[in-house]
N, C-alpha and C positions, 0 to 999 in steps of 0.2 A: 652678150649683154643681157638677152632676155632671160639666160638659163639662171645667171647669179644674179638678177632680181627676184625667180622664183624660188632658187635657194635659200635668199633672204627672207622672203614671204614666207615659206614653210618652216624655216626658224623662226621663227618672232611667234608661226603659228602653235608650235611645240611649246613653247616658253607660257605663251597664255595659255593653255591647253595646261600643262603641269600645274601651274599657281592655282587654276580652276580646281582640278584634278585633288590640289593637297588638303580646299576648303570642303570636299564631298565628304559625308560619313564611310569610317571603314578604310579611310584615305591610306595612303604610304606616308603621309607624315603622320597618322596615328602607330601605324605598325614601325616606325622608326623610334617613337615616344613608348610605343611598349617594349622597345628592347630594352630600355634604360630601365625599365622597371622590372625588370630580372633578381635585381636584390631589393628588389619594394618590402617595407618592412612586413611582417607577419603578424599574426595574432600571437603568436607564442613570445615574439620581440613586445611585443606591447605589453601583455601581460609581465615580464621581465620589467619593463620599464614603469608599468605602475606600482611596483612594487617599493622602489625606488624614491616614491613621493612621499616624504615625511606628513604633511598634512592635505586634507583636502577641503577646502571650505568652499561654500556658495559665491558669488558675485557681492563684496562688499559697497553699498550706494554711502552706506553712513558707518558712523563707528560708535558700535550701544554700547560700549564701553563709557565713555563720554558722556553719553548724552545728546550726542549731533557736535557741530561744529560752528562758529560764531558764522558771521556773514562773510569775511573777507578772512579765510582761513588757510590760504594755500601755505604758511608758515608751517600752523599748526596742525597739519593734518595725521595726527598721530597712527600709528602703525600703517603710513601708507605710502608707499617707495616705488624709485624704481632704483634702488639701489640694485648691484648685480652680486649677489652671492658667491662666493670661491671656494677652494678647501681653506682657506685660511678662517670662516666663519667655525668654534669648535664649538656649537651650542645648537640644539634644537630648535628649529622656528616655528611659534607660537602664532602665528597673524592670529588676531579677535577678527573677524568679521560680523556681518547680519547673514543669517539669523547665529542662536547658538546652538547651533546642529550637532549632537556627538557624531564623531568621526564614524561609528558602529552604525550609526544609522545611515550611510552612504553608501550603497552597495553596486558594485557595476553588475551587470547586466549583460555575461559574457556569451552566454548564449544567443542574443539578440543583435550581437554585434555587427554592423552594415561596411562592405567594405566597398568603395568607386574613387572613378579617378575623371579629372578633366583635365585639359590643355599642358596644363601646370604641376599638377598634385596628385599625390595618392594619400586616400583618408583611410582613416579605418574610425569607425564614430561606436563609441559604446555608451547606451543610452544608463541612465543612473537609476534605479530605485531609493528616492531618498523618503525616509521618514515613514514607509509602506506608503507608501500614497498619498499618504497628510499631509504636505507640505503643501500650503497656500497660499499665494502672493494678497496683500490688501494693498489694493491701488488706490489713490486718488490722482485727479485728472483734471488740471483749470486749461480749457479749451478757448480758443479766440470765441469770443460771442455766447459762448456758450456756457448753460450750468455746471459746477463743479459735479464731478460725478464719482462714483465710490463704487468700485468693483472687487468683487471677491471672486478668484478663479487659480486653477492649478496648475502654476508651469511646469513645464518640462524640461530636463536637464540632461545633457552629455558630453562625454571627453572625446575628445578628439584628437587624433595624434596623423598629422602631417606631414608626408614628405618629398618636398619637393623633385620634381623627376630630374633622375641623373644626380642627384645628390643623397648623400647616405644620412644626414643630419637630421631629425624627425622632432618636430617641435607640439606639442602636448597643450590644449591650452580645454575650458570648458566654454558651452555655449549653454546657456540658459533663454527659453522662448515665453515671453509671457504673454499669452493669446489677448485679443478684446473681447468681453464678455457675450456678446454677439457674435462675436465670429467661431468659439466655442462653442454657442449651440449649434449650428449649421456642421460645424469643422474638425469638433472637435478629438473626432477620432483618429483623423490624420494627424495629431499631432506628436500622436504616437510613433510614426514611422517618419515623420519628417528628417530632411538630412538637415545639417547644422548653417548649410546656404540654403536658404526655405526653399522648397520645388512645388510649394502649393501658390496658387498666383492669388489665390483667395485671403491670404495670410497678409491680418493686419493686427499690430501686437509688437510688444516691445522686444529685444533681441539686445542680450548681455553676450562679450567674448571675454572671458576672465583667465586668470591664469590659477594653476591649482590654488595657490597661498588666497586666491580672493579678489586681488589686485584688479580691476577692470582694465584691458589693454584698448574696448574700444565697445562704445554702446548707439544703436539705432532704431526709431521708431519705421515701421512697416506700414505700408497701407496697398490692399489687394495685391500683395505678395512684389510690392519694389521700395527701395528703402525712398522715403522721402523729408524725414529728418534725421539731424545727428544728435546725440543725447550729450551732455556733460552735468556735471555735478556742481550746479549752479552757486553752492555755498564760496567755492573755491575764486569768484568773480566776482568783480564790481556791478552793483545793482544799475546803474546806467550802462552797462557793456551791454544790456538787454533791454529790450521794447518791453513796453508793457504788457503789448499785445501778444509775447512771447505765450507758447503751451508751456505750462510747469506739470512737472509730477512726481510722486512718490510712492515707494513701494516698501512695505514691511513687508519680510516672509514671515510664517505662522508656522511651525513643525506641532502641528498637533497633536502628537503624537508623546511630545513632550507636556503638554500643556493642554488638557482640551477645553479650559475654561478660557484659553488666550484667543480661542478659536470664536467663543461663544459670547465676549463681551459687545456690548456697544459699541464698536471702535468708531463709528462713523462722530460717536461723541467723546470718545476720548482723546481728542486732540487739542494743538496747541498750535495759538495764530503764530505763521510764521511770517513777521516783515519783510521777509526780502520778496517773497511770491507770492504772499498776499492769500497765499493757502492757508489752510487747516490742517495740520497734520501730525502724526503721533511724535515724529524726530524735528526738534526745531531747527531748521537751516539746513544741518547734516543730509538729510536723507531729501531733500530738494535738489530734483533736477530740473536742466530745462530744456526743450527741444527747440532746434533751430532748423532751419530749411537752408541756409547761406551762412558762410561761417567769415564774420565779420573781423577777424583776424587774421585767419592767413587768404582770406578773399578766395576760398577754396568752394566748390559744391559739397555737398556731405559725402560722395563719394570719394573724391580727392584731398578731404581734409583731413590731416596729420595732427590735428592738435590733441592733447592728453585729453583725458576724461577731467581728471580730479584737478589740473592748473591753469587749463585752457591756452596751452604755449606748444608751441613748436618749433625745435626741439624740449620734450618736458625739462620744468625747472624745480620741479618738486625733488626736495632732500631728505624730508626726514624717513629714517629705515624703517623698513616695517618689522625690524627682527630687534633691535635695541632701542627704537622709540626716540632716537636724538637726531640732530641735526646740526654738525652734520655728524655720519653713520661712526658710532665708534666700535664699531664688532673687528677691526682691526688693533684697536688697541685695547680691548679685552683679554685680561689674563688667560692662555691657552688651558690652565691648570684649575684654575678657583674661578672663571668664568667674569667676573668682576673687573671694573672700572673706575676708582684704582684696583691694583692686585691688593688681596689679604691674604697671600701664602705667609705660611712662617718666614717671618726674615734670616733665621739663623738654618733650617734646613731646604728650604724653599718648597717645601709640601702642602700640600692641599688636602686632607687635614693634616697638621705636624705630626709628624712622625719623631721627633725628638724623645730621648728617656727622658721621663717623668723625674729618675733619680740625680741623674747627670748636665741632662739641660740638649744632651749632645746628640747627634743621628750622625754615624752610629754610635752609638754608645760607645765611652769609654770609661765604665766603672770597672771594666776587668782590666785589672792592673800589670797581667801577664804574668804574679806570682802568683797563683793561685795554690791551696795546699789541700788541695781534695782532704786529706786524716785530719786537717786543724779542723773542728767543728766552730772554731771564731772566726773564719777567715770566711768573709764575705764578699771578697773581692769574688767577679764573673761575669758571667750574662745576666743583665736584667729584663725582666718583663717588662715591653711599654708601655705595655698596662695598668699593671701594681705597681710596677718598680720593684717587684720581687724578683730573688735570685733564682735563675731557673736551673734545676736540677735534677732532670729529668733522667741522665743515666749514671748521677752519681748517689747512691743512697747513702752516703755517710757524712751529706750533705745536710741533712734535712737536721739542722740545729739551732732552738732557738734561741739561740741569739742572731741567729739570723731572717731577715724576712722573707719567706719562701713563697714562689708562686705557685699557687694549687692550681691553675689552668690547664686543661692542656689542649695543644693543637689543633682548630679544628679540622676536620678531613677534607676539608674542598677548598676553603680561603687560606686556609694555614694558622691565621689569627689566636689569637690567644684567649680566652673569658668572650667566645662570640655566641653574639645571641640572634645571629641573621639567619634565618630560615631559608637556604637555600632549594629553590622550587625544584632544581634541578640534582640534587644531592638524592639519594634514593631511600638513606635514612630519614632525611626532613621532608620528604614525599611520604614513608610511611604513615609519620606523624600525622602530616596536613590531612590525610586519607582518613585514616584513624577517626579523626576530630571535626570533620566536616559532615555533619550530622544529615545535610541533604542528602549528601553523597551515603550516607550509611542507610541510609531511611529507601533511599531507591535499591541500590543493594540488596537490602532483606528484603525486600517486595517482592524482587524479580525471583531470588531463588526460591522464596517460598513459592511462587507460581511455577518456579521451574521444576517441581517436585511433580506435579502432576500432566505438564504440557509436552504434547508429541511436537508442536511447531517452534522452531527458534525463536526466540524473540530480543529487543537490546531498546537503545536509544541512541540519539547523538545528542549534546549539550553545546549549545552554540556561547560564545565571551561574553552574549548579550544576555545571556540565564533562560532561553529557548530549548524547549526539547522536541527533540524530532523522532517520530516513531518509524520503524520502517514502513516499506509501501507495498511488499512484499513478503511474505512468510512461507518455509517448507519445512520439513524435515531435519533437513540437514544444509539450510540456508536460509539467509536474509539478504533485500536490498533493498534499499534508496533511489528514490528519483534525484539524479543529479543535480541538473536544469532546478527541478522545480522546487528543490529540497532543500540541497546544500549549497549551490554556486555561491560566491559570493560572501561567506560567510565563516566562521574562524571557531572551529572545533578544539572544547576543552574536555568533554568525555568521549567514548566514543566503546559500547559495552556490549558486547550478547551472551546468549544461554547456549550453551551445551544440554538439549534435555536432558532430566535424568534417567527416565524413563528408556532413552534411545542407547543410554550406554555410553555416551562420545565422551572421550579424553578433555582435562583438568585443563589442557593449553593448547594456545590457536595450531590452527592448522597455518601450513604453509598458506590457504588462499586468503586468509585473514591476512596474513602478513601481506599480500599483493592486496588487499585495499585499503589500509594502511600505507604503505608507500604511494596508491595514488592519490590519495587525499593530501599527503606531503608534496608530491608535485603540484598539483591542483592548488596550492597556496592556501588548503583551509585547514589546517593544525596549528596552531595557539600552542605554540612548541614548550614555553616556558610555563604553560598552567595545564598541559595536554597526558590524559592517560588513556592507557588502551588495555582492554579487559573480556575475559570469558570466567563468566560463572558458569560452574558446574555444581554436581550433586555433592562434592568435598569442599566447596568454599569458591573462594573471587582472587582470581587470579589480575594483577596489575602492574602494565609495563609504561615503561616511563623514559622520554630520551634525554642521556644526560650527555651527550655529545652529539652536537647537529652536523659539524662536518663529517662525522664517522657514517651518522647515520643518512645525509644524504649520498653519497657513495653509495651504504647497502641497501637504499631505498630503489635508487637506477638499475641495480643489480637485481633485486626482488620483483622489480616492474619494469621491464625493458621497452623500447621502441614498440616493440613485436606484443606484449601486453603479457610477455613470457617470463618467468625468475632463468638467470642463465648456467650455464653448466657449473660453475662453482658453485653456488648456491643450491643448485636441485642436490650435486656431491654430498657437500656438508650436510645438507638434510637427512638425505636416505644414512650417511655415517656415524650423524650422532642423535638419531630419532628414528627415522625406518627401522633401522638394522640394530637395535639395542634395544634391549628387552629389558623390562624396569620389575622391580619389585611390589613396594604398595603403590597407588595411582599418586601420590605428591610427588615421586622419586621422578615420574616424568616433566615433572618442573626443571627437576637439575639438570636430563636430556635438554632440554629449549636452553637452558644458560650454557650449556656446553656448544649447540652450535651457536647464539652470539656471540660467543665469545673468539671460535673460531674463525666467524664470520666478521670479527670487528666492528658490530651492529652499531655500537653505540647506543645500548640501550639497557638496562639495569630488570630486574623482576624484583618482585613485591606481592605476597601470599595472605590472607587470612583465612583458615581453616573455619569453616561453617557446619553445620548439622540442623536439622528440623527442628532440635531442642538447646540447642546450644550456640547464639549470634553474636556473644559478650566477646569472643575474640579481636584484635587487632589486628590489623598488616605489619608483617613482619619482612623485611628484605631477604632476600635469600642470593646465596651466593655457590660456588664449587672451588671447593678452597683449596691449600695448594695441594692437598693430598687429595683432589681430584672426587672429593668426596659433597655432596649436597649438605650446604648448612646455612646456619641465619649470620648473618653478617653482626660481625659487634661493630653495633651503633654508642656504643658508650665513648 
């Protein structure tokens, strides 16, 4: 009897002893939670997945689109949903938020990226550079007992991308921290490394959780780093659902950067009495929230309570979409094709523009009657142009009669179209053009090579979508480079140039290690592939490549820039076979060498020449091609 009561004793004591054991640091129920995290997303998944976000806007309080929102607006709260998105949406989403931040000026911050886990999650938090630093929150603040107050200070914003352990689903959302003005000067450096659940206990200051489109999924005021109120957007309520004694507040952001006179007005008098909260402030109603400690609807603490920001219900009852502006959401019954609601396709071809003949009425056409008499010069039955409506006769010349109407079009090389006048970016002819006729671009151009007449060190640029030029950080001989991190992260390259001296003698076209930084700036997500050229001036003129196929050319971008930071043995081949090991005549002829291995190489990528001299700049870019007789020539653009 005594042994199996100490059996039992020692069991019971095992069982405390564990459950103790799993609440220590370092535990075995941590090291069970990090197995699950074996396929914990990565930086390189994240990256993948922001790429993926059509729009990125700040935390929407109001809508300046508008003007704000009446008092009791939850109808009307235009572009603000929680409708749920499908592939069945075929249209771009637009959310208007506050402020109106261009997308350009939103930059992650990939290098500074924090990556930890708790009980639950693994985060990976990438802090934002929005605005370079100008972005300024203007608060006002009506406090129980106390004066209104008006703070000007600069939050801080990041994405975060979540997922929970043992689960592969990673949900993405933004946190935006807007400090109190005292607690920024004491604090305000941590605010910079803060994680997105505050770890400073010092931390008092508003706390937005937004989804990329803007939407706020959930807002709370702080005080010495523990949430002690819950935020909603107090327009969206009935003014008695609130004490009077209730804190109200309101925040415009300011991107100074767009505006530095928005920065510099009187705002504390440029407001407007708003009735429901008894504030002053620049959005009437709209941009009014109000903090609560006790959530008088679902009888919740601010912790526990589930109610929307923008309806104050639980489950949310807000309908109208933030992508079609109705309610309820009609992005279902929007034409897949003309986007519209009703459809305005052709009735009679159902295209989006009509595609019908102009002559006929018909898609496809039936003006060719099936007799056609190629030798009658009267017979106008055939193909018509849907353009003109003329007869096209393109390989019959004993066609061209008039009494016929003939279409003098022809073809274009890349849409097929007929009389087109659309400058395709990616066409290498209409690349010539744009090249030719972009005067900034020509005016840098002739700078560089005249300096490259006399300089022993490379030198180039990069031209960022935002019209920024970046110089390198480094200069040799027979190289150049860029600070990554500090230079380019982040940011979406439309030139991208250097000098061959002439001085040093170096060849008309890049080297293979040019081509491997070009493909990692392709991987690296900063090519502006559609407005993107890549170029070496030398002592003969400005050589310039262009991709006019991104699937070809991501393939030979991998292959150029491998794992290993190596080009792989196909590529080294093709190099040394149609460049190493072929000997050229005059220095242009090594042009045709570089098109021969893309072409081998399936690059996806076109060249583009303008012949220069110290006395002669008045040339254009010309495409150049290796034609079928294997021979270098200019591609007919006509």
């Amino acid at each position: 009897m005594k042994k199996k009561k100490l059996i039992f004793i020692l069991a019971l004591f095992a069982v405390i002893w564990n459950s103790c054991f799993d609440d220590l640091p370092y535990s075995r129920r941590q090291e069970r939670n990090q197995k699950t995290t074996d396929d914990a997303i990565s930086l390189n998944a994240v990256k993948k997945y922001y790429s993926h976000i059509p729009l990125l806007t700040l935390p929407q309080t109001q809508d300046k689109a508008n003007g704000g929102h009446g008092m009791n607006d939850s109808i009307d709260t235009t572009k603000d949903s929680t409708h749920v998105h499908t592939d069945a949406c075929q249209h771009k989403h637009h959310t208007r938020g506050l402020p109106d931040i261009q997308e350009s000026n939103i930059v992650p911050l990939w290098d500074e990226a924090r990556e930890w886990s708790d009980s639950a999650s693994v985060y990976i938090e990438i802090p934002l550079n929005i605005s370079g630093g100008k972005l300024y929150a203007h608060k006002t603040m009506k406090r129980k007992g106390k004066k209104t107050i008006f703070e000007r200070v600069r939050p801080e914003s990041m994405l975060v991308f979540e997922q929970r352990l043992g689960k592969k689903k990673t949900d993405c959302y933004m946190v935006t921290l807007i400090g109190e003005k005292d607690y920024m000067k004491k604090h305000g450096k941590k605010m910079k490394t803060m994680r997105h659940i505050p770890d400073d206990h010092a931390f008092t200051g508003v706390w937005y959780k937004s989804y990329p489109s803007g939407r706020i999924q959930s807002a709370y005021y702080y005080t010495n780093g523990k949430r002690t109120h819950k935020i909603f957007r107090a327009g969206c309520q009935q003014q008695s659902d609130y004490s009077k004694d209730n804190d109200f507040l309101s925040i415009s952001l300011v991107d100074r950067s767009l505006s530095a006179s928005s920065y510099s007005i009187d705002w504390e008098n440029d407001v407007y009495y708003c009735a429901f909260c008894g504030l002053y402030h620049t959005y009437d109603g709209g941009g009014c929230e109000v903090l609560i400690e006790y959530c008088t609807r679902c009888g919740q603490n601010v912790d526990d309570c589930n109610c929307c920001y923008y309806c104050g219900n639980d489950p949310c009852t807000c309908n109208v979409c933030f992508v079609c502006g109705s309610d309820p959401c009609t992005c279902y019954s929007q034409c897949p094709d003309c986007g519209h609601d009703p459809c305005i396709c052709c009735p009679d071809c159902r295209n989006y523009p009509c595609t019908c003949c102009p002559n006929c009425g018909n898609d496809p056409c039936t003006c060719d009657d099936e007799n056609t008499e190629p030798d009658n010069p009267d017979d106008c039955n055939g193909p018509k142009c849907p353009i003109c409506g003329g007869l096209i006769v393109d390989d019959v010349a004993t066609r061209a009669s008039v009494s016929c109407q003939i279409c003098d079009g022809d073809p274009c090389a890349v849409c097929g179209k007929r009389h087109c006048n659309e400058v395709h970016t990616n066409d290498p002819c209409s690349k010539s053009q744009l090249l030719s006729g972009d005067a900034d671009f020509r005016n840098k151009v002739d700078l560089f090579f005249d300096k490259n007449q006399t300089e022993y060190f490379e030198d180039g640029w990069l031209k960022t979508s935002t019209g920024e030029y970046i110089s390198p950080s480094n200069r040799t001989e027979s190289s150049l480079s860029y600070d990554y991190s500090r230079q380019v992260a982040g940011k979406l390259i439309t030139e991208h140039y250097h000098c061959h001296p002439a001085i040093t003698g170096q060849s008309c076209i890049t080297s293979l290690s040019d081509l491997k930084k070009m493909a990692f700036y392709y991987q690296k997500g900063n090519i502006d592939v559609d407005n993107y050229s890549f170029g070496v001036i030398s002592d003969i003129g400005c050589l310039s490549i262009i991709i006019t196929s991104e699937d070809l050319f991501a393939i030979f971008a991998d292959k150029v820039y491998n794992e290993n930071k190596e080009s792989d043995d196909v590529i080294n081949s093709a190099w040394e076979d149609n460049i190493t090991n072929v000997k050229s005549g005059i220095p242009e002829e090594s042009i045709g060498k570089l098109i021969r291995f893309f072409n081998s190489t399936n690059a996806g990528l076109s060249v583009m020449f303008r012949p220069m001299s110290p006395t002669d700049k008045n040339k254009d870019w010309v495409t150049k091609i290796v034609n079928e007789n294997d021979q270098y020539s200019n591609k007919n653009c006509n």
